[in-house]
C-alpha positions in Angstrom: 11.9 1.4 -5.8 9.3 3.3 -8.2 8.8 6.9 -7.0 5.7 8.2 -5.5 4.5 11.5 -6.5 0.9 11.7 -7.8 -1.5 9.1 -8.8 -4.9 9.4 -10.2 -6.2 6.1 -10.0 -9.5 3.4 -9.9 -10.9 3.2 -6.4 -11.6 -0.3 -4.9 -13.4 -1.0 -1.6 -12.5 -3.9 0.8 -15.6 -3.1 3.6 -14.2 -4.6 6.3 -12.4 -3.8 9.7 -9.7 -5.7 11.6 -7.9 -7.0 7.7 -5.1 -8.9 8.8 -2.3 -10.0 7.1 -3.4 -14.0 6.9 -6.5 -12.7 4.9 -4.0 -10.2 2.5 -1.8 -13.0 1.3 -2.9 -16.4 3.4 0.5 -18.4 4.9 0.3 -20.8 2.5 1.7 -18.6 0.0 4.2 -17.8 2.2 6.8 -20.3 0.9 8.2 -17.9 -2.1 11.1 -16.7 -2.0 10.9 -13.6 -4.6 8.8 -10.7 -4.1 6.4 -10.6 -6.9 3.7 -13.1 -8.2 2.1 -12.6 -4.9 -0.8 -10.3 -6.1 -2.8 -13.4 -7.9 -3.1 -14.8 -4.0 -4.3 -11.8 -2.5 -7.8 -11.6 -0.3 -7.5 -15.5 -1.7 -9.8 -16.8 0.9 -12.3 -13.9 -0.1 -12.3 -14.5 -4.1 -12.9 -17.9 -3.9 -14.4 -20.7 -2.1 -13.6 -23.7 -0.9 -14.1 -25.6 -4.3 -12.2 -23.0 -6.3 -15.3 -20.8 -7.3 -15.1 -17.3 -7.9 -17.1 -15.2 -4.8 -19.0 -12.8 -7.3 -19.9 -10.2 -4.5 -16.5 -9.7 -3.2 -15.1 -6.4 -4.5 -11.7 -7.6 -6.1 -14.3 -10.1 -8.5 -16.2 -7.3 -9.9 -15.3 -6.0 -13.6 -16.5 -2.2 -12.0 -12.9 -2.8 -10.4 -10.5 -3.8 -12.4 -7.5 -2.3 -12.5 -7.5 -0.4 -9.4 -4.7 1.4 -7.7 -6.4 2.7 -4.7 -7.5 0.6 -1.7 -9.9 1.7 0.9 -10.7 -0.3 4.0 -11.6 0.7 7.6 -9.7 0.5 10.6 -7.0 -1.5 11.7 -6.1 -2.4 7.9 -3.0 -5.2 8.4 -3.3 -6.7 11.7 -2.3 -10.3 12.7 1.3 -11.6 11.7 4.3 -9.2 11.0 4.9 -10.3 7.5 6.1 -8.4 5.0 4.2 -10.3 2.4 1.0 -8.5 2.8 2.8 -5.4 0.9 4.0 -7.3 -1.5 0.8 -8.9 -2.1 -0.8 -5.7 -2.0 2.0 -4.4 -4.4 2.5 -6.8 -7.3 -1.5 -7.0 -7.7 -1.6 -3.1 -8.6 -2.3 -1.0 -5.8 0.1 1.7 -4.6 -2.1 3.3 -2.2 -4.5 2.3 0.7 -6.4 4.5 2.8 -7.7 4.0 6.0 -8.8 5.1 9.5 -5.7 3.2 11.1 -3.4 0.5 10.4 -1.1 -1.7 12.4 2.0 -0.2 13.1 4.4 -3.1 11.1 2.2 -3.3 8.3 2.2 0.4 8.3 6.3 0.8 8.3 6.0 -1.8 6.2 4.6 -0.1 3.3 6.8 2.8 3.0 9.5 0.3 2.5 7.9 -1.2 -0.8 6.5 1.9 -2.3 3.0 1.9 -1.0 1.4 5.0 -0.1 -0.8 4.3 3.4 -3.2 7.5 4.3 -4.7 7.6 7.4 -8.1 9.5 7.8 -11.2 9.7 10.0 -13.7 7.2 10.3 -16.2 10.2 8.4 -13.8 11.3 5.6 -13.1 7.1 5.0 -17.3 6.6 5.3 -17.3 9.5 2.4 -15.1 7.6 0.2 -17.1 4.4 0.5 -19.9 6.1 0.0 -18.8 8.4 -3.5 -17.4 5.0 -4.7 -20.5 2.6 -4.0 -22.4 5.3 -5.9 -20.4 6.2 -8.9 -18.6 3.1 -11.3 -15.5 4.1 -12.0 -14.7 6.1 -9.4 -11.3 7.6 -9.3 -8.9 9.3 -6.9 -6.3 12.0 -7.5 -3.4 11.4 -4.9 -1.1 13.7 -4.7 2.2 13.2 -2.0 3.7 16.5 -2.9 0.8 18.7 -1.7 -1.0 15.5 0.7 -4.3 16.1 -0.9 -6.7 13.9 -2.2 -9.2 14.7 -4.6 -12.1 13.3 -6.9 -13.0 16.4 -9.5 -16.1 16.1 -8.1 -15.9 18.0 -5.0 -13.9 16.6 -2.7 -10.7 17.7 -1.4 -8.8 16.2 1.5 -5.9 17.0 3.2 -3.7 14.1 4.6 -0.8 14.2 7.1 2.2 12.4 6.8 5.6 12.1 8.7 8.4 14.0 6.4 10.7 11.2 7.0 8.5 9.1 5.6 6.8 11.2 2.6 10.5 12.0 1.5 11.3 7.9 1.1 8.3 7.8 -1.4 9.0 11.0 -3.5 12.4 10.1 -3.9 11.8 6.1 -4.2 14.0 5.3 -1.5 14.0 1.9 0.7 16.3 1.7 3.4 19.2 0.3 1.3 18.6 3.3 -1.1 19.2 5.5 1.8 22.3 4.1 3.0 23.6 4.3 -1.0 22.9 8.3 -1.5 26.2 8.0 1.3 28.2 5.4 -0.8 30.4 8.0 -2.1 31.6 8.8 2.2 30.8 5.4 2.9 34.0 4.2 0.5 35.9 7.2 1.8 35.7 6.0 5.3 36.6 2.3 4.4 39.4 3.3 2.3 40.8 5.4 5.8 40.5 2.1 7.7 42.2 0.0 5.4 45.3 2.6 4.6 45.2 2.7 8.7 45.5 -1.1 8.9 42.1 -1.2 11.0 
């Protein structure tokens, strides 16, 4: 997994609460197997309509956007269904963070274990963001996990907290089979015991 230290990156707004997971990546989708290619299907249902035409008002559509790494929606971002998916989704189409006032608690665990960044932060610092990004094309954010401050260079500086646990997996690109491998070296120690015991 890709490291997480600092990102300066293109902010994109998704202005909607309750986002579940059936709206990030829809279940039709569902039947890859492989983690990537997921990103061309995501918000599908909002970037196109029933006939296949492009939804020119949705955020994802507009050229102002493209090639964003930075998400920002309101609360309860990844709702609905457990699946894992939505990340993914989320993942392979660029972004490797997403702010927002809360999140549902899978989803949420769900990102650390892919390498997304999720920031949780009040419903008035999240209306500030919309805002500064509505008004100014091109609108960036400087995220930075060592020091959990965001900034713009225009201003605005917020601080962000963040379970250490969890900040830790990111900085040092770490999913949970990563973890268990920085032991590998007592992990074969302990088998090699068990076998010379006959266990």
């Amino acid at each position: 997994m890709q490291p997480f230290t600092k990102l300066t990156g293109l902010v994109t707004p998704v202005d909607r609460v309750n986002v579940d997971t059936d709206a990030i990546i829809p279940k039709q989708f569902l039947k890859r197997i492989e983690r990537s290619g997921f990103g061309q299907f995501l918000f599908f249902e909002w970037r196109w309509d029933e006939k296949g035409n492009v939804i020119p008002e949705f955020s994802l559509n507009q050229p102002r956007y493209q090639g964003s790494s930075v998400l920002i929606s309101r609360a309860n971002f990844g709702c609905g269904s457990s699946r894992e998916h939505a990340p993914w989704a989320i993942l392979d189409y660029g972004f490797r963070c997403v702010i927002a006032p809360s999140f549902a608690d899978i989803f949420y665990n769900n990102c650390f274990k892919n390498g997304i960044l999720p920031i949780k932060l009040s419903e008035e610092q999240v209306e500030e963001l919309f805002q500064r990004t509505n008004a100014n094309e091109g609108y960036e954010l400087n995220v930075d996990l060592e020091s959990k401050v965001l900034s713009d260079g225009k201003g605005l500086t917020i601080a962000f907290e963040l379970d250490e646990h969890r900040r830790q997996f990111l900085l040092q690109g770490l999913d949970d089979i990563g973890l268990t491998l920085k032991h590998e070296a007592a992990i074969s120690e302990y088998e090699a015991k068990r076998a010379a015991a006959g266990v």
